[in-house]
C-alpha positions in Angstrom: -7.1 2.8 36.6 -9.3 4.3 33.7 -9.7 2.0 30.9 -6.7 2.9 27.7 -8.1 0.8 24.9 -7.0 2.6 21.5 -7.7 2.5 18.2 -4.7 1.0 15.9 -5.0 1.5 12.0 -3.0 0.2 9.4 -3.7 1.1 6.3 -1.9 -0.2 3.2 -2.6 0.9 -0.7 -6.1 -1.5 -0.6 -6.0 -2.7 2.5 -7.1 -1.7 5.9 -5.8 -3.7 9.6 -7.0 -2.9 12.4 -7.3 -3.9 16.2 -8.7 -1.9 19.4 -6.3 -2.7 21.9 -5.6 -2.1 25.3 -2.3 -0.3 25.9 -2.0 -1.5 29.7 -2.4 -5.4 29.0 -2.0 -5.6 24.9 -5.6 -7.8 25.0 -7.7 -7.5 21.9 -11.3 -6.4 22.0 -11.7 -6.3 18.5 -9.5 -7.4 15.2 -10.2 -7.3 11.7 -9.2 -6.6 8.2 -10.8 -4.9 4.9 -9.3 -5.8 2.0 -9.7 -5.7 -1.9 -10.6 -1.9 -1.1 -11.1 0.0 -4.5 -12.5 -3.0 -6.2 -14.9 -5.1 -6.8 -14.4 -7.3 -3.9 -14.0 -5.6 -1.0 -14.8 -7.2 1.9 -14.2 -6.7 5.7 -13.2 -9.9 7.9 -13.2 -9.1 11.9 -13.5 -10.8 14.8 -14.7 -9.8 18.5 -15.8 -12.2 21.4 -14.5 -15.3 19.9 -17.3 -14.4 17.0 -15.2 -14.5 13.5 -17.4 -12.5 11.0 -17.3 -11.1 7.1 -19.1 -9.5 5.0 -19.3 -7.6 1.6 -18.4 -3.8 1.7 -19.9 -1.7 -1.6 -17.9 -2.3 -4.5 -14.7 0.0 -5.0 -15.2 0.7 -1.8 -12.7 3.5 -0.1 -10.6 3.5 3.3 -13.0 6.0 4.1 -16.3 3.7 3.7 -14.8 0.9 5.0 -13.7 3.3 8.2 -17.3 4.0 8.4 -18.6 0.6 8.3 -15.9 0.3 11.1 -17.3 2.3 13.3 -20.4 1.8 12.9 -19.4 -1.6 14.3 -17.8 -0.2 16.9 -20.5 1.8 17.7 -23.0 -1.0 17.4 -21.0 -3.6 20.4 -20.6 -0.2 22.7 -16.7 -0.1 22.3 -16.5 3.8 21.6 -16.9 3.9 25.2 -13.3 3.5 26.5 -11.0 5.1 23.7 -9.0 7.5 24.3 -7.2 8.0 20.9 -6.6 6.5 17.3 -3.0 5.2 16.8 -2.0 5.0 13.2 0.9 3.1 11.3 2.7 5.3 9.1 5.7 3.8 7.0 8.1 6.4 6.1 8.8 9.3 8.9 12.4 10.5 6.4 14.3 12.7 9.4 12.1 14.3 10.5 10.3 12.1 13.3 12.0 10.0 15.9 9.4 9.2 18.0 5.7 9.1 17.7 3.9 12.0 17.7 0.2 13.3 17.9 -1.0 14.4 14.3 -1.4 17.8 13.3 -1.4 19.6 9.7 2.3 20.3 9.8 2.8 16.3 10.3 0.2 15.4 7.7 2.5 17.8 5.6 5.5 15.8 6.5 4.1 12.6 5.6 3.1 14.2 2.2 6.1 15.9 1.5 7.9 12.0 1.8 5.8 10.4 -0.3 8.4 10.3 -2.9 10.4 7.5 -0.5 7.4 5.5 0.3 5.1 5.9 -2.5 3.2 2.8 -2.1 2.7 3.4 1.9 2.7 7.0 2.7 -0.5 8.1 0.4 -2.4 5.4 2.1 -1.6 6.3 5.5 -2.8 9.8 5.0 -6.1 8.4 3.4 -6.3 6.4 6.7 -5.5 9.4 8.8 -8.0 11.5 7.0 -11.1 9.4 7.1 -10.0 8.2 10.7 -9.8 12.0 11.8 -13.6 12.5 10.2 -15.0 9.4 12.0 -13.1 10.5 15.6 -13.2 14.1 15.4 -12.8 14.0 19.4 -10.0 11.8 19.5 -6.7 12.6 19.4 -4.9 11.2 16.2 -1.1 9.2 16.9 1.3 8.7 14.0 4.1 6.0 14.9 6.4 5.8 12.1 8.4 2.3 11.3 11.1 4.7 10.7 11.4 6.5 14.1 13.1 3.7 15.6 16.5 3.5 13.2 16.9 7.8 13.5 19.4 6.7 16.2 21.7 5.3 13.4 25.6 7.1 13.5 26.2 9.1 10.3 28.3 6.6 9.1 26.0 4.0 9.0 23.3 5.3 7.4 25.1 7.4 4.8 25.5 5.8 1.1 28.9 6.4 -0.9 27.3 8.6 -3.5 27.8 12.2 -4.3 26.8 13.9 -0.8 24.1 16.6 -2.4 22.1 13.4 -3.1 21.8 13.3 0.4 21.8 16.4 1.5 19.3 17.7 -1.5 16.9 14.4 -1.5 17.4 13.0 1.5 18.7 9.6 -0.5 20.2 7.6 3.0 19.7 4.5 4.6 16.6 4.9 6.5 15.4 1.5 8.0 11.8 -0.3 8.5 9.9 -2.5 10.9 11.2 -0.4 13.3 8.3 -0.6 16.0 8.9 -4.3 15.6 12.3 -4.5 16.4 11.6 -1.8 19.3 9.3 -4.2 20.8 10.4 -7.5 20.3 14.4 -6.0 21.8 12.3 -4.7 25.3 10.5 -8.1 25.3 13.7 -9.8 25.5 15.2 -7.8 27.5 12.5 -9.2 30.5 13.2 -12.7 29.3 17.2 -12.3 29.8 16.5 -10.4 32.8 18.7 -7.3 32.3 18.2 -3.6 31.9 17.3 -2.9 27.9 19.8 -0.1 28.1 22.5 -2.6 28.8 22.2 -5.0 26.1 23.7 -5.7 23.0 21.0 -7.5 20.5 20.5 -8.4 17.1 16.7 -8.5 16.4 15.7 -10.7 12.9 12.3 -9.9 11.8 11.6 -12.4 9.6 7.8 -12.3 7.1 7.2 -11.2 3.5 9.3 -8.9 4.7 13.1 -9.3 6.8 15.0 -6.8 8.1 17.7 -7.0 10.6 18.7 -4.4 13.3 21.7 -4.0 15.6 20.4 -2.5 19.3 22.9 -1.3 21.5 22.0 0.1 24.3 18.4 0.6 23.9 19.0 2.1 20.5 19.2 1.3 16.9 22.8 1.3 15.6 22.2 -0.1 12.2 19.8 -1.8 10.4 19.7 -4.1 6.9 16.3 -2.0 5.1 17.7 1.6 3.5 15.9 3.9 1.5 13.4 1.7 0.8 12.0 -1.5 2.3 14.0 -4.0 -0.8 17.4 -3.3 0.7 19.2 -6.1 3.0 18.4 -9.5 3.2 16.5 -12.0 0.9 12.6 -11.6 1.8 9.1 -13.4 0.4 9.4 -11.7 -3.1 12.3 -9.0 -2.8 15.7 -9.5 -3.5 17.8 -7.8 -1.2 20.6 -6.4 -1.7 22.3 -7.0 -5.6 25.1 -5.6 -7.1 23.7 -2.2 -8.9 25.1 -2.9 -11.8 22.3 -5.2 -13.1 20.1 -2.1 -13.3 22.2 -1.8 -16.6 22.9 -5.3 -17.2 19.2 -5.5 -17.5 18.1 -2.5 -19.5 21.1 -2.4 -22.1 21.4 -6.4 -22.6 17.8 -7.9 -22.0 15.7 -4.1 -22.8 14.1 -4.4 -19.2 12.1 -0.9 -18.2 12.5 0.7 -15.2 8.9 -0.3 -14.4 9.5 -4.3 -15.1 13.2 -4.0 -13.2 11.0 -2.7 -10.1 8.4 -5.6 -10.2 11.3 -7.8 -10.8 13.5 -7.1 -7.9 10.3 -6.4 -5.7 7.6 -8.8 -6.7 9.2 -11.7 -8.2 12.2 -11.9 -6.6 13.6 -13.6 -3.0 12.3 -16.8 -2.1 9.4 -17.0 -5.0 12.1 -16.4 -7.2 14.7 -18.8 -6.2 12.3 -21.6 -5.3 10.4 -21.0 -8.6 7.4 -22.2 -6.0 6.1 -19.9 -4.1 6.8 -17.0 -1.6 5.5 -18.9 1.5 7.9 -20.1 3.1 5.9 -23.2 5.0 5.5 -24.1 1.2 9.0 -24.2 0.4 10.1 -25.7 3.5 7.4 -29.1 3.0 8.8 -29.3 -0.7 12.4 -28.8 0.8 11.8 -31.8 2.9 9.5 -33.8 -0.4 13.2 -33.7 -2.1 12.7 -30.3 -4.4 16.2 -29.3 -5.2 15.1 -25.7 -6.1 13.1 -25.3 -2.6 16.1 -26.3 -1.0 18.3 -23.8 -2.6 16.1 -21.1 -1.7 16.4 -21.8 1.8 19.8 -22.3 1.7 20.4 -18.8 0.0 18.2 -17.2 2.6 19.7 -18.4 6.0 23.0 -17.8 4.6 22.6 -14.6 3.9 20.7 -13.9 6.8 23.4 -15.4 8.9 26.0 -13.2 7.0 24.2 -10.2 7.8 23.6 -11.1 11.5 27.7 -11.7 11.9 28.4 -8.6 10.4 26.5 -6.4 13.3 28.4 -7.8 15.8 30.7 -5.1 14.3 28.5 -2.2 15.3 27.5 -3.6 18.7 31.6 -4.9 20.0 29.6 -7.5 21.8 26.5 -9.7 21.9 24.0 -11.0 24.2 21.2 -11.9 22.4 19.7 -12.9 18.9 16.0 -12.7 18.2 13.8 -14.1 15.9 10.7 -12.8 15.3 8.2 -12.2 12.3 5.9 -15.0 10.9 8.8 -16.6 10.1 11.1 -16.1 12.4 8.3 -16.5 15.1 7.5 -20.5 13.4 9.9 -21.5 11.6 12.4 -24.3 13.6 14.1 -25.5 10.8 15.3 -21.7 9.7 16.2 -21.0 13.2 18.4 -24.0 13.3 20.1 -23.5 10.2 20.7 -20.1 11.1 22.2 -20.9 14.2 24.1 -23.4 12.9 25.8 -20.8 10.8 26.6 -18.9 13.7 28.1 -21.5 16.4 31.3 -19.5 16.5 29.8 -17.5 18.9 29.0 -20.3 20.8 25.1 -21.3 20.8 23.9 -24.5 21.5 20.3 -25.3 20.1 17.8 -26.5 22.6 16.1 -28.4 20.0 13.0 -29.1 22.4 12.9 -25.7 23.1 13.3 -25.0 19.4 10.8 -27.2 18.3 8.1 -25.8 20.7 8.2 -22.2 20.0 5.7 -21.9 17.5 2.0 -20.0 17.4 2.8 -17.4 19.9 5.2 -19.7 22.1 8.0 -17.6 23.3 11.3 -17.9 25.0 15.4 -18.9 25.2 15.9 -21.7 22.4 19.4 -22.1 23.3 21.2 -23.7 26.3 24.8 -22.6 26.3 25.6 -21.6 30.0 27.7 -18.7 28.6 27.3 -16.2 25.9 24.8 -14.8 23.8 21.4 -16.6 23.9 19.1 -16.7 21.2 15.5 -16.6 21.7 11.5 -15.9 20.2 9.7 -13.6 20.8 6.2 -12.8 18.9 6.3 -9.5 17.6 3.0 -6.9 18.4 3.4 -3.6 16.1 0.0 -3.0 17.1 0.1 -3.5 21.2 3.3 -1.3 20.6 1.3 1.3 18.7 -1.2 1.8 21.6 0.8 1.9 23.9 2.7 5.0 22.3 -1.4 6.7 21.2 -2.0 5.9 24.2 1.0 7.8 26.2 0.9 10.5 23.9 -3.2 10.5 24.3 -2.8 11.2 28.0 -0.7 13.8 27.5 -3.2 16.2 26.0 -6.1 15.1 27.2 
């Protein structure tokens, strides 16, 4: 079979992830990373054949320069060669995508015209999309959108209880994110339990700077914690999750907050910084948890129980459960988290397998409970980008 290694780009507001892939096996041929784009430090980190390298980029130097210093590495180690297309993360899809697609002018126009609900996300992905279009003019171009996944949602899950032209003349709903995450990590487990993906009932937790949670029902997304933007649901690194709405005013009328310092608030100095007063990392609050800090502890108290809370309430969407994942850098290393969050839940009948608990860390996958009956929980290591070749790559073949 003809080689399908793929381009994936990820391109946040000054940053820029990438990885060729291959979309058969998920192995790496190159991965890297330019960051402090637009500034005075920008600077690309990559690594290929076990060779970790970094250098300086120009200063203030654009997605598009670093995109040419890109391929110019490409070009330089041969790896041009084998790709057949350029897959490229896009944030917020609104309604209008629920699937990934191959880029054109009309979807470039979409992603524009919903910049208003990612502001921070969408106008870099179309700077990424541009300059990667200009550098592979021959490839073809793949948008896979984190909110494809969640278009599956029933009406009355994604619908908020506000005047109904706000949705129907802004397109203010629930929406959903990590989508591709929680696509990929479901199908994964679906192998390790051994039954069909279109069978299952699952509760995915992808847990990193960011959590969301996600009810999957039959191969679909039934409902998911993240709505119109990425700071509703659970407690995260430095967001808040969900808060009563009335502190909007609270804030503004009694402490004379802007709407500006209320959204750096509730987005940047929020969650677990905010609680623990230490830091947003959780392996930082977990090792002061366990020195004795009070504050650390009540951090992670606050977020496993309300993770837990949120994970109990989609058994109501599914009727049933037969598995709960963990995944995320967080979810994916964390054994103390998973426990307590299991602990929470032993109603439905888990039973840690604290070896197996203990040992799923760096990459380690697999069931970490041993109950002979009911819904298992397990790790699996999430792979947004093996996930987003795999769709260029489909979609690639298509019209080559």
């Amino acid at each position: 079979m003809l080689d399908q290694h793929v381009l994936v780009l990820n391109c946040g507001s000054s940053s820029l992830k990438f990885a060729i892939l291959d979309a058969q096996s998920g192995d790496e041929l190159i991965t890297g990373l330019a960051e402090c784009l637009i500034s005075e430090d920008a600077r690309l980190k990559y690594s290929y054949q076990g060779q970790k390298q970094t250098e300086s980029l120009i200063a203030n130097a654009s997605h598009q320069q670093a995109i040419t210093r890109l391929v110019d590495i490409i070009k330089a180690n041969k790896l041009e060669r084998s790709l057949i297309a350029v897959g490229h993360r896009v944030v917020h899809g609104g309604e209008h995508f629920t699937q990934s697609v191959v880029i054109t002018e009309h979807v470039k126009q979409v992603i524009a015209d919903t910049i208003s609900l990612a502001p921070l996300h969408n106008p870099a992905n179309l700077v990424g999309i541009e300059a990667a279009e200009k550098a592979f003019d021959t490839l073809p171009q793949v948008a896979v959108f984190d909110t494809a996944f969640h278009q599956t949602m029933p009406k009355h899950a994604y619908l908020y209880a506000l005047p109904y032209e706000l949705y129907q003349q802004h397109g203010v709903r629930r929406y959903g994110f990590h989508g591709t995450s929680h696509h990929y990590v479901a199908k994964q487990a679906a192998t390790v339990l051994q039954q069909p993906f279109e069978t299952l009932a699952l509760i995915s937790a992808h847990l990193g700077n960011g959590c969301s949670v996600t009810a999957i029902k039959n191969g679909v997304s039934v409902d998911t914690s993240m709505g119109l933007t990425p700071l509703e649901g659970v407690v995260m690194g430095t967001r808040s999750g969900d808060i009563d709405p009335g502190l909007f005013n609270f804030l503004t009328q009694q402490l004379g907050y802007s709407a500006v310092k209320i959204d750096t608030l509730l987005n940047k100095q929020s969650g677990l910084l905010g609680l623990s007063k230490l830091s947003n990392d959780c392996r930082t609050i977990e090792d002061a948890h366990l020195a004795g800090n009070a504050q650390a502890s009540l951090a992670l108290e606050v977020f496993c129980y309300r993770l837990a809370k949120q994970i109990a309430a989609y058994v109501v969407p599914l009727g049933t459960l037969d598995g709960l994942i963990f995944t995320g850098g967080i979810g994916e290393n964390s054994q103390l988290i998973r426990q307590k969050v299991i602990d929470s839940l032993n109603f439905f009948g888990f039973k840690l397998n604290e070896q197996a608990n203990s040992q799923a860390r760096f990459g380690q996958s697999g069931v970490i409970t041993s109950n002979q009956t009911g819904p298992q929980a397990l790790v699996i290591p999430t792979n947004e980008e093996w996930m987003i070749a795999r769709d260029a790559a489909a979609l690639a073949l298509e019209v080559i």
